[in-house]
C-alpha positions as CSV (number, residue, x, y, z in Angstrom):
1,X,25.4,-13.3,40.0
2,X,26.0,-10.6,37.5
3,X,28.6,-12.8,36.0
4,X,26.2,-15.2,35.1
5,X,23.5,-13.0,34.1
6,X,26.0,-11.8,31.4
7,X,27.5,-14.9,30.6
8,X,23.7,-15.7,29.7
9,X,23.3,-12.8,27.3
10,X,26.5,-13.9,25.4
11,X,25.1,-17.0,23.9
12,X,22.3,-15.4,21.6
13,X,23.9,-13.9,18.4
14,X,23.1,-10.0,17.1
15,X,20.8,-10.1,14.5
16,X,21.5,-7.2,11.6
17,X,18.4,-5.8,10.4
18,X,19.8,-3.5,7.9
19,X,20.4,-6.3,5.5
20,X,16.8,-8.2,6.3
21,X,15.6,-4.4,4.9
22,X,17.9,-4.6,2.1
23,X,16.1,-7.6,0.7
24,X,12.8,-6.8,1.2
25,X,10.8,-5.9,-1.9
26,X,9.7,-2.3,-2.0
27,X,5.9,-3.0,-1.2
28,X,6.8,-5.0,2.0
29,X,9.1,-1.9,3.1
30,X,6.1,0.5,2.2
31,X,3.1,-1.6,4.1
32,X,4.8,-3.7,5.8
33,X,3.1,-6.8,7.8
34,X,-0.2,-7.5,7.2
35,X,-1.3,-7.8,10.5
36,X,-2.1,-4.4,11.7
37,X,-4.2,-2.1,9.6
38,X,-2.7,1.2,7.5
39,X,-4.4,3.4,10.5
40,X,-2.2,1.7,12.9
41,X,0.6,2.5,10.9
42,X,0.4,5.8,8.9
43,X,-1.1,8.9,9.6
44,X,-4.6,10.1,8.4
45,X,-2.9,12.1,5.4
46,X,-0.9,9.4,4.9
47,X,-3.3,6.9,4.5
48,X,-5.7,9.1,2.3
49,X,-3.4,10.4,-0.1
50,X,-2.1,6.9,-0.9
51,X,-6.0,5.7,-1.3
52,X,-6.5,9.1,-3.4
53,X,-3.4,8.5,-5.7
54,X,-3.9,4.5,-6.3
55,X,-7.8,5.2,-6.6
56,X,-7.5,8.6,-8.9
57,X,-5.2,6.0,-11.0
58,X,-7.5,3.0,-11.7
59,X,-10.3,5.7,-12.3
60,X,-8.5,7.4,-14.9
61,X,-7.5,4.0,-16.5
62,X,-10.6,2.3,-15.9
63,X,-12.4,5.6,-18.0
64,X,-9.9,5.5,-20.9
65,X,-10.6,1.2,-21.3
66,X,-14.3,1.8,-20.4
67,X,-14.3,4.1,-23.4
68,X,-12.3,1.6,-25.9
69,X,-14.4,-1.2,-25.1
70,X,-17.3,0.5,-25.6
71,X,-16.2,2.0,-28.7
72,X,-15.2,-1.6,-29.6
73,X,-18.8,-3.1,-28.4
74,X,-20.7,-0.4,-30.2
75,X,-18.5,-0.6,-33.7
76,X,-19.0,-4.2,-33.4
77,X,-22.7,-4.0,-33.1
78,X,-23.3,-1.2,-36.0
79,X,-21.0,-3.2,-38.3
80,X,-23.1,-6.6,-37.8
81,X,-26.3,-4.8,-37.9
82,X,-24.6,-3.1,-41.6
83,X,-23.8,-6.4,-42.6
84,X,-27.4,-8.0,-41.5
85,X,-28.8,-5.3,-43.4
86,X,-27.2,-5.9,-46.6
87,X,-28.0,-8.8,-47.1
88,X,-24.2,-10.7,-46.0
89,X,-25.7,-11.9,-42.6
90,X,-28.6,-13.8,-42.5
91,X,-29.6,-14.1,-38.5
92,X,-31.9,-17.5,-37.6
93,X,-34.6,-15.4,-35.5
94,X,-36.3,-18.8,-34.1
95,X,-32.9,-20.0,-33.1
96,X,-32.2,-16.7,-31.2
97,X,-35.2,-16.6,-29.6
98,X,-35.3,-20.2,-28.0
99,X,-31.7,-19.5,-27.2
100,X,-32.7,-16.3,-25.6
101,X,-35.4,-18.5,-23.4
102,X,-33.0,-20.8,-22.4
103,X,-30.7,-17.9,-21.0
104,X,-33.3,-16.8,-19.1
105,X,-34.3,-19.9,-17.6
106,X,-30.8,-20.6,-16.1
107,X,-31.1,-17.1,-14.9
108,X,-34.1,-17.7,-13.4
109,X,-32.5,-21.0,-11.4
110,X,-29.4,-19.5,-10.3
111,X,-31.1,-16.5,-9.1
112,X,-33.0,-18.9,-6.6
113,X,-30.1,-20.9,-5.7
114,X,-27.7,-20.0,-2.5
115,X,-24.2,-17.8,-2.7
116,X,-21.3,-20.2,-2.9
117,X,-19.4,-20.1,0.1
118,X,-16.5,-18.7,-1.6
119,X,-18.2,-16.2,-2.4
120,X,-19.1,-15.7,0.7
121,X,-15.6,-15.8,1.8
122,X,-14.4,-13.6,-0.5
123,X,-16.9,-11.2,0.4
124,X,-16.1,-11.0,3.8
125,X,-12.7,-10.8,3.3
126,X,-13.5,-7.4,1.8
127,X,-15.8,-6.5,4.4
128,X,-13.3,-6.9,6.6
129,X,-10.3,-4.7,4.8
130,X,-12.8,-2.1,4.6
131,X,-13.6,-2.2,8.0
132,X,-9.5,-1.9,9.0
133,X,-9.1,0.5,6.5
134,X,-11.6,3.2,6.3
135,X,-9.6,5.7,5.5
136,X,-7.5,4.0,2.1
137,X,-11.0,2.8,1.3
138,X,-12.3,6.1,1.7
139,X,-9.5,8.1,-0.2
140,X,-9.4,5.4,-2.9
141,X,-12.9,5.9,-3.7
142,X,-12.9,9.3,-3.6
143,X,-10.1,9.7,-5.9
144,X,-11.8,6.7,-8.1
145,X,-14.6,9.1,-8.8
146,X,-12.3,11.9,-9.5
147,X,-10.4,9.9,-11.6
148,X,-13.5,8.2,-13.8
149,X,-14.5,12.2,-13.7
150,X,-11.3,13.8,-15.5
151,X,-11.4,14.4,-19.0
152,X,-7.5,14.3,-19.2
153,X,-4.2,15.0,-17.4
154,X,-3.7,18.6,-17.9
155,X,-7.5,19.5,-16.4
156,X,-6.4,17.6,-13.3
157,X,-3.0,20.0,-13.0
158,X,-4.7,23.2,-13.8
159,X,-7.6,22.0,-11.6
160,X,-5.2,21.1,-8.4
161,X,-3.0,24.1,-9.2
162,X,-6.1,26.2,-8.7
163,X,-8.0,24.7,-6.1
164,X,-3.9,25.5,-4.1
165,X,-4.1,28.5,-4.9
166,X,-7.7,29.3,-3.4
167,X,-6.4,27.7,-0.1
168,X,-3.4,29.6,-0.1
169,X,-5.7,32.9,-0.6
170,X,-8.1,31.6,2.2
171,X,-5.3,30.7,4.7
172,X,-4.2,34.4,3.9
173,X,-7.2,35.9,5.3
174,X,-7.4,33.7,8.4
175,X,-4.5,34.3,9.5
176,X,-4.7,38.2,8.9
């Protein structure tokens, strides 16, 4: 009996995982499947450091293009309302105005109307990431806000670098 029992193992062939891993791009190594959540997978440092990092990252970019486009916007603006002024632009007033009504009257009807449903789908597709992943959500907006906060890169060190210290100093007189 054990002779066939291991003549049954022989006929499926080793697979070598080392070279799937080889070929897997760096993301897919990091997260891995999709089907389990990050808390299922990585510790709760883990998990909000890298929502911390990613969302301290976009909130630092986001700030620095928030404040070229509104720069942009607002040069824009004062450089039409110079050139109205002079006399080089002449602005139809009527012509805004109607155009202004009819803005607000297709507001006014897609305001009543329903979501479309891929919205809808879309938004629960969020809802439901958020809802696995509380803690990546959690530390990337967190470190969104930081990040949006910071006025540039060497406040964030000197800030970090201090805020260690002060634990290091409180940790100190615990333990003592």
């Amino acid at each position: 009996m054990t002779s066939a029992s291991e003549g049954h193992f022989d006929a499926y062939e080793a697979l070598d995982l080392t070279e799937f891993g080889k070929n897997q791009p760096w993301w897919r190594k990091l997260f891995g499947h999709e089907s389990r959540s990050s808390g299922e997978k990585y510790s709760v440092a883990t998990q909000l450091l890298i929502g911390g990092v990613t969302g301290w990252c976009t909130g630092f970019i986001f700030q620095k293009v928030g404040k070229l486009a509104a720069t942009a916007v607002g040069g824009g603006f004062f450089l039409l309302q110079l050139a109205n002024h002079t006399g080089y632009v002449k602005v139809d007033w009527t012509r805004v105005e109607k155009d202004m009504k009819k803005a607000k009257e297709q507001l006014t009807i897609r305001k009543s109307a329903q979501i479309p449903t891929e919205v809808k789908s879309k938004a629960e597709e969020v809802v439901c990431f958020v809802k696995k992943n509380v803690l990546v959500t959690g530390g990337f907006f967190g470190g969104f806000l930081l990040g949006i906060g910071y006025k540039d890169l060497s406040n964030c060190v000197s800030c970090i670098r201090a805020s260690s210290s002060s634990i290091k100093y409180q940790l100190c007189e615990i333990l003592i």
